[in-house]
N, C-alpha and C positions, 0 to 999 in steps of 0.2 A: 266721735265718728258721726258723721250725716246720718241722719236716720236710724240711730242707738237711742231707744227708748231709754229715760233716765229718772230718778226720783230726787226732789232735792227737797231738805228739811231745812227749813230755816226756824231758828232759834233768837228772842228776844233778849238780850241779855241785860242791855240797860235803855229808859228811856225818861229817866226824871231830868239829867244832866245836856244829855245827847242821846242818840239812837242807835247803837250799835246792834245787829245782826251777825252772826256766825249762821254759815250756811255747809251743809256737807249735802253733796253729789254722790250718786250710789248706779251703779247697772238695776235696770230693773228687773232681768233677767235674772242674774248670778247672787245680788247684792253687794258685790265687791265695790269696796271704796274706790271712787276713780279721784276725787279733788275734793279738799273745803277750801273756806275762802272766809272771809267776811265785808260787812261795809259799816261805815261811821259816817253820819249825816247829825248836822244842828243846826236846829232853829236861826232863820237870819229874819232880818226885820225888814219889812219887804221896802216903805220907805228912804229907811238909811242905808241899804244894805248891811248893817252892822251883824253881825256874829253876836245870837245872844246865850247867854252862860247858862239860861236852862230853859228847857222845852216850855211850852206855851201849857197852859195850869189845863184848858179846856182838854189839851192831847194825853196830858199825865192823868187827868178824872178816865177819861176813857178808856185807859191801859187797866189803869187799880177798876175800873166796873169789869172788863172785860176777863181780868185773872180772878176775879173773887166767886 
C-alpha cells in the first residue's frame, strides 16, 4: 500500500557461479510477512556480450573478505 512503511531482508545465497538474492518483505509495524521473491543476475562480458559461467574472481575475493 503507498505509504506502508516496510523492511526487506535480502539474503546472499550464491555468488561464485551467479548471484542469486532471496528477498523477504515484512510490515514494519506488525511484522507480518507481506511477499518474498528473489532475483538471479550473471556476469556478461561486456565486449561480447556473452554470458559468463562464473562471476568475475575480483567480485568472488570480495564476497569470501566480506563473509570472513
Amino acid at each position: 500500500v503507498f505509504g506502508q512503511k516496510i523492511i526487506v531482508r535480502a539474503d546472499l545465497i550464491e555468488w561464485e557461479n551467479r548471484l542469486l538474492i532471496n528477498y523477504l518483505i515484512r510490515d514494519a509495524h506488525s511484522g507480518e510477512r507481506l511477499t518474498r521473491g528473489s532475483s538471479t543476475q550473471v556476469a556478461v562480458e561486456i565486449a561480447s556480450r556473452e554470458m559468463q559461467f562464473s562471476s568475475p574472481k575480483v567480485f568472488v575475493d570480495a564476497v569470501t573478505r566480506a563473509l570472513a
